[in-house]
C-alpha positions in Angstrom: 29.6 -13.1 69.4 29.1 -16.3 71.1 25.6 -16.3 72.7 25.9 -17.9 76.1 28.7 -15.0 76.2 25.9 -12.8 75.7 24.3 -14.1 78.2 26.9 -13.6 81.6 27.5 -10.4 80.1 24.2 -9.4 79.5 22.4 -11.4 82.3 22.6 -9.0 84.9 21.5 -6.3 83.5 18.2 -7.3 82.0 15.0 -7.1 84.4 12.8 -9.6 82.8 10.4 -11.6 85.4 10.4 -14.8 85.0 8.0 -17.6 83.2 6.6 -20.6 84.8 6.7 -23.4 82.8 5.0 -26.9 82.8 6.3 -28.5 79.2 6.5 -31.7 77.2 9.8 -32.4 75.9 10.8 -33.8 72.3 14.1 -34.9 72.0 16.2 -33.5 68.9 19.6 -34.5 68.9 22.6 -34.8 71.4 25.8 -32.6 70.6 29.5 -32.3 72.6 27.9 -34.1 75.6 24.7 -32.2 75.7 21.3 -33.5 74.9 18.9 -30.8 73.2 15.3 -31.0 73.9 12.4 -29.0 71.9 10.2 -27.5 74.3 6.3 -27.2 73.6 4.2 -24.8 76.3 0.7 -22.9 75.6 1.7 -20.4 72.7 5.3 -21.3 73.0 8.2 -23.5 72.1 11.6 -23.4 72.5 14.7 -25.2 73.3 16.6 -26.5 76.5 20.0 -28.3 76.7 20.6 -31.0 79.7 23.1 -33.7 80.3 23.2 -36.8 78.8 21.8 -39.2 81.4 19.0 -39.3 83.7 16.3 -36.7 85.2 17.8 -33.7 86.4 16.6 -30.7 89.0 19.1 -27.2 88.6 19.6 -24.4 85.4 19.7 -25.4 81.6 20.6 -22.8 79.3 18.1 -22.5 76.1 16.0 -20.8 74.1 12.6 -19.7 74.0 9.6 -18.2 71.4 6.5 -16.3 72.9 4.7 -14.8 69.3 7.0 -12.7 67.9 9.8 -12.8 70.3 12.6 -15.3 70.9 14.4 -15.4 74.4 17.6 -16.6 75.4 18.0 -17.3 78.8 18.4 -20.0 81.6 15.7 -22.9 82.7 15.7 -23.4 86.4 13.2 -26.8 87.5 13.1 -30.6 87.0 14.1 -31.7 83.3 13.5 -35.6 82.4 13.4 -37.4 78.3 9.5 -36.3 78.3 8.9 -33.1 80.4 10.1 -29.5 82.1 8.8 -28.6 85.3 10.0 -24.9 86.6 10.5 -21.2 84.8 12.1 -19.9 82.4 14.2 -16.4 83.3 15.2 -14.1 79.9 18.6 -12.7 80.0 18.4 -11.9 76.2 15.2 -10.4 74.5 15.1 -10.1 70.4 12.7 -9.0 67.5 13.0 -10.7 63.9 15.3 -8.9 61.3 13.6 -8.4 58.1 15.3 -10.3 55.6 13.8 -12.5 52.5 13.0 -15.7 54.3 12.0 -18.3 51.3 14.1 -19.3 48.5 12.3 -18.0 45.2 13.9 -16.2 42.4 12.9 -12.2 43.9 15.4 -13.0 46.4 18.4 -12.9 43.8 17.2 -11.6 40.5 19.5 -9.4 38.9 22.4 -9.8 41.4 25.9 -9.4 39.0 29.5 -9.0 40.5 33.1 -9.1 39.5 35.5 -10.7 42.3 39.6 -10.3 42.6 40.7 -13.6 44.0 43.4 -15.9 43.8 41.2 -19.1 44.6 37.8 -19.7 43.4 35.4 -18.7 46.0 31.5 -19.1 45.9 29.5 -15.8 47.6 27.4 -16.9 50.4 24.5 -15.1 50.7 21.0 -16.6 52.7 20.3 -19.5 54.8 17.3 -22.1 55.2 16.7 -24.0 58.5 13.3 -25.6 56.7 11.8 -27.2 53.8 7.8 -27.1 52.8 6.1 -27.9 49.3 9.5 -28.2 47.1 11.1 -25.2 48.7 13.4 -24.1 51.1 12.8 -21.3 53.8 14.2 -19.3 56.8 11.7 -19.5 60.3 14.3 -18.3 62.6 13.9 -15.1 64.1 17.2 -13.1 63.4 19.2 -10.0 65.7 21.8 -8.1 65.1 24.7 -9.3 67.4 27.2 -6.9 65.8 27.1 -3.3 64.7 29.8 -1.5 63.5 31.7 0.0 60.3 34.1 -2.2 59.2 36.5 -4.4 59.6 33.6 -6.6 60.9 35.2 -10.9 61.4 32.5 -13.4 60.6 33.3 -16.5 62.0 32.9 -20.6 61.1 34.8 -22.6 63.1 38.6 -22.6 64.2 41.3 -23.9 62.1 44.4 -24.5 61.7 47.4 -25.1 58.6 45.2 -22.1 57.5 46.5 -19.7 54.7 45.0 -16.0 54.4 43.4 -14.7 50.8 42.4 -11.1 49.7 39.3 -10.7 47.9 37.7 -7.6 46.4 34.6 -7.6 45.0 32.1 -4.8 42.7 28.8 -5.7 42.6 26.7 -4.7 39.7 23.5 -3.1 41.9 23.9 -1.6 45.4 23.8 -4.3 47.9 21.8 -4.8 51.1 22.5 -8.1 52.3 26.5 -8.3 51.8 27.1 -11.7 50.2 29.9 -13.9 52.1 32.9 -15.0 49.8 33.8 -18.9 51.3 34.9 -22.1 49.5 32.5 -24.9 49.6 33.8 -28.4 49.4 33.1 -30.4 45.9 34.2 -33.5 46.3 34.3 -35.9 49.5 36.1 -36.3 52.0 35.9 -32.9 53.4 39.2 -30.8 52.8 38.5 -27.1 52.8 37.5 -25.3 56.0 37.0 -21.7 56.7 38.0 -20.4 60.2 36.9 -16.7 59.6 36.0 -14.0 57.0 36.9 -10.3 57.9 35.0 -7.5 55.9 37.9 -5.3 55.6 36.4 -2.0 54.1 33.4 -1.1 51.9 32.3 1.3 49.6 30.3 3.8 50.1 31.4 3.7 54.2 28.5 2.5 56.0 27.6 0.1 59.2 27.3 -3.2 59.2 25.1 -5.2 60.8 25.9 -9.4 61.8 22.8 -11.3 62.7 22.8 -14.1 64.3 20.5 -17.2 64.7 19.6 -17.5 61.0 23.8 -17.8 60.3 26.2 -14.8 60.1 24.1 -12.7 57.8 25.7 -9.7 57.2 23.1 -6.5 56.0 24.6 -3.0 55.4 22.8 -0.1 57.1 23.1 2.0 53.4 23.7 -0.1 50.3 27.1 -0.9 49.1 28.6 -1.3 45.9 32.5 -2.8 46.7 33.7 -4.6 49.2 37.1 -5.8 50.3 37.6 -9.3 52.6 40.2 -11.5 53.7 39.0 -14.8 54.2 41.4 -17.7 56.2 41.0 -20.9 54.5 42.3 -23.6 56.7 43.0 -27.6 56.3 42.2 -28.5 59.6 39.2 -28.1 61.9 39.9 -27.9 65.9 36.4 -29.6 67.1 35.7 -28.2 70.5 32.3 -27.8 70.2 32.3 -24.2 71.3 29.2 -21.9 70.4 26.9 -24.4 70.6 24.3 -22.0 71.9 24.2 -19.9 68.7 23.6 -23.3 66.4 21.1 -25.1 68.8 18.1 -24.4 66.4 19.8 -26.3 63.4 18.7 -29.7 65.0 15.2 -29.2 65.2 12.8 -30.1 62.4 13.3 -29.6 59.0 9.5 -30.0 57.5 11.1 -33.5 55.6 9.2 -37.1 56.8 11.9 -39.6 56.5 12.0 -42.2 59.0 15.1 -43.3 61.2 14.6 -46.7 59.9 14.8 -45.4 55.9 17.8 -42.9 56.8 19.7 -46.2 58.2 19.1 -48.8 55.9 20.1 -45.4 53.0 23.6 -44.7 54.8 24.4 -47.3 57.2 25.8 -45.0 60.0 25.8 -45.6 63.5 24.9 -42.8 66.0 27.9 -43.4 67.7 30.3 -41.9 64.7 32.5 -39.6 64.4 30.4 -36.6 63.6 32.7 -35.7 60.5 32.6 -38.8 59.8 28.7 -39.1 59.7 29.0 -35.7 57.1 31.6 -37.2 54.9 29.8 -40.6 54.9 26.6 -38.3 53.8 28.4 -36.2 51.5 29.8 -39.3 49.6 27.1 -41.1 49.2 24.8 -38.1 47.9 27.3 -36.6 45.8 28.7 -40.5 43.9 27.2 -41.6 40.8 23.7 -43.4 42.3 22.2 -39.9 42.2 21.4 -37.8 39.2 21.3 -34.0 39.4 17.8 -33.1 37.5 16.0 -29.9 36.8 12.8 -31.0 38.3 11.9 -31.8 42.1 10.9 -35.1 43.0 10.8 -34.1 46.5 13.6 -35.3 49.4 11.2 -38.4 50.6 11.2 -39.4 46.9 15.0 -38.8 46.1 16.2 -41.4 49.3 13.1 -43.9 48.4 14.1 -44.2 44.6 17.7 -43.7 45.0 17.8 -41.9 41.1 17.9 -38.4 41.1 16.1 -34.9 42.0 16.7 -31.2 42.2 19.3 -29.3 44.0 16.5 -28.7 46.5 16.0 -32.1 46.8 19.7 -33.1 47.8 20.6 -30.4 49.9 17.1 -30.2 51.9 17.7 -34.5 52.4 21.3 -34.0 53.2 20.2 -31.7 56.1 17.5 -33.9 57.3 19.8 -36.9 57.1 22.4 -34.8 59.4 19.7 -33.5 61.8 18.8 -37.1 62.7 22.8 -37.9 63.6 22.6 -35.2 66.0 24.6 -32.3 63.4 23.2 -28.7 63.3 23.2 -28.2 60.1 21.4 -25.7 58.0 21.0 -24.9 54.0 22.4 -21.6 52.2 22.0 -20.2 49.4 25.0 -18.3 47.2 26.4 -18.4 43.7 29.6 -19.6 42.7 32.1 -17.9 40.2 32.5 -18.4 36.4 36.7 -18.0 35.6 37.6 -14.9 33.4 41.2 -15.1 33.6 43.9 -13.3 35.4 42.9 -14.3 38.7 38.9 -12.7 38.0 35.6 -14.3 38.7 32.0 -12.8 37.5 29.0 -14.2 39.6 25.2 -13.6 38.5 22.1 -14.8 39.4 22.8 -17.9 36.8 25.5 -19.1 38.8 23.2 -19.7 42.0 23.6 -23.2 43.9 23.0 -24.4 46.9 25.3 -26.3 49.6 24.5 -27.7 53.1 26.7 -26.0 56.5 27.4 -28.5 59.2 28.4 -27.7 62.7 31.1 -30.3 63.7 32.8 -28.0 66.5 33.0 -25.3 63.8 30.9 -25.0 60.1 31.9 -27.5 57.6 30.1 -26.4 53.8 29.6 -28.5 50.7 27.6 -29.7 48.0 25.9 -33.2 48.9 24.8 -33.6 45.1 26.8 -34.9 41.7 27.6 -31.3 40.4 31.2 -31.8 39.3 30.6 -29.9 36.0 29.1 -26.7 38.2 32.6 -26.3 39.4 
């Protein structure tokens, strides 16, 4: 569910007093006429959305962290480039989800499954927002925006010349965190787009559970061992910038010191682009023959300075960066992509992980920004 729906529909009804505020402001990135704003107070930060222009006096919707909780609500005061002035009233109050929040091999070890499909699909699984000391990691606090047995829709973005697949999947052990299926894009310019997956039925019967900031993880109340989907792949994206709310924390910092300056001179886009555009000039220029793919990590900084090669990590963890500074949410996940059997039958293990880069242009966008070719 859309989170500033959330919010009018469950405004009203929370009693939450309200927080004064005196705050410096950072600016993070400007998105479908609204400039976003990270917000630093006392023990707290969050983030606001304004317009584009000038200082302003009235209600911004945003976010906000006090310790453990995060807050979705509405800032009432006097916003300019460098400060907030007023209070900050919660409409929307949520604990973190417990769900493995750094990439390391744990996470995945020992994952096996056997998927039905008529196209190859790659099982989406965890998301990253940051990257620290060669490895990639989840800070965003996650709630459960949708609980119910299935079908349960996760959705991407809206599409349309989209055509609708079936997909049935085993899995080898019972299954917590219910992987995705999705098709990531391989080679530029962007082509594939998912509009929505629906979680048809699983097996044993249980709830599911969507959470939302940390990117439409779905986790099953008691484990599962099959699954059946039906997942709309479609050729074009309508961009209308909706849900921005819910991807808001994809353009703050990703832990990766790379100067405006470097990024520039590197890709040679103007701020002004198309924001496809900017992600298919990125994607192109990671994924040509410059780069090599290595089994070692050289770090992000070191991949863009040298312009040879570096790990997966090092690619996708740049890539967001790179897209962060344009003004794109954009966020890493983690999945595993599907070795051909035959007769329309795909096996996945925790040898066939990769990693691919989501990037909100008006909906999600996925691919690899890395020379992979033979990986597909």
């Amino acid at each position: 569910m859309n989170l500033l729906i959330m919010l009018l529909l469950l405004g009203p009804l929370q009693g939450n007093s309200s927080i004064p505020i005196n705050a410096s402001l950072t600016y993070v990135g400007s998105a479908f006429s609204i400039n976003v704003y990270q917000l630093f107070f006392a023990n707290a930060t969050g983030y606001i959305m304004v317009p584009p222009q000038g200082t302003y006096e009235g209600e911004f919707a945003g976010l906000l962290r006090v310790n453990n909780l995060t807050y979705v609500g509405m800032y009432h005061g006097v916003v300019s480039s460098s400060f907030f002035i007023g209070y900050f009233t919660p409409m929307v109050t949520y604990r973190p989800v417990s769900l493995p929040t750094v990439l390391t091999p744990g996470n995945y070890s020992g994952f096996e499954a056997i998927a039905q499909s008529k196209v190859p699909i790659y099982l989406r699984y965890l998301v990253f927002n940051e990257y620290s000391n060669g490895t990639l990691m989840n800070t965003l606090s996650l709630i459960t925006i949708s609980a119910t047995s299935p079908p349960l829709t996760i959705w991407f973005s809206n599409g349309y010349d989209c055509i609708a697949y079936l997909i049935n999947i085993t899995f080898n052990e019972p299954m917590k965190v219910v992987p995705i299926p999705i098709i990531v894009n391989t080679q530029s310019p962007i082509s594939y787009f998912i509009s929505n997956v629906t979680i048809t039925s699983v097996y044993p019967p249980t709830e599911l559970m969507l959470l939302e900031p940390g990117g439409d993880i779905v986790v099953a109340e008691t484990p599962i061992i099959r699954a059946n989907y039906t997942m709309y792949v479609c050729g074009n994206l309508i961009n209308n910038g909706s849900n921005f709310l819910d991807v808001v924390e994809y353009l703050g910092p990703t832990g990766v010191s790379i100067s405006g300056l470097d990024i520039t001179k590197a890709f040679g886009i103007k701020k002004t682009s198309n924001p496809i555009a900017i992600v298919n000039k990125v994607f192109y220029t990671l994924m040509n023959n410059k780069y090599e793919l290595t089994t070692y990590s050289v770090g992000p900084e070191n991949l863009l300075s040298t312009g040879k090669g570096g790990s997966i990590i090092d690619f996708t963890a740049l890539a967001m960066t790179v897209l962060r500074y344009y003004g794109i949410p954009t966020r890493v996940a983690l999945g595993f992509y599907g070795t051909n059997e035959g007769n329309d039958v795909y096996v996945f293990s925790s040898e066939t992980n990769i990693l691919w880069v989501e990037s909100f242009v008006g909906g999600w966008v996925m691919f690899i920004p890395a020379p992979i070719h033979s990986k597909h």
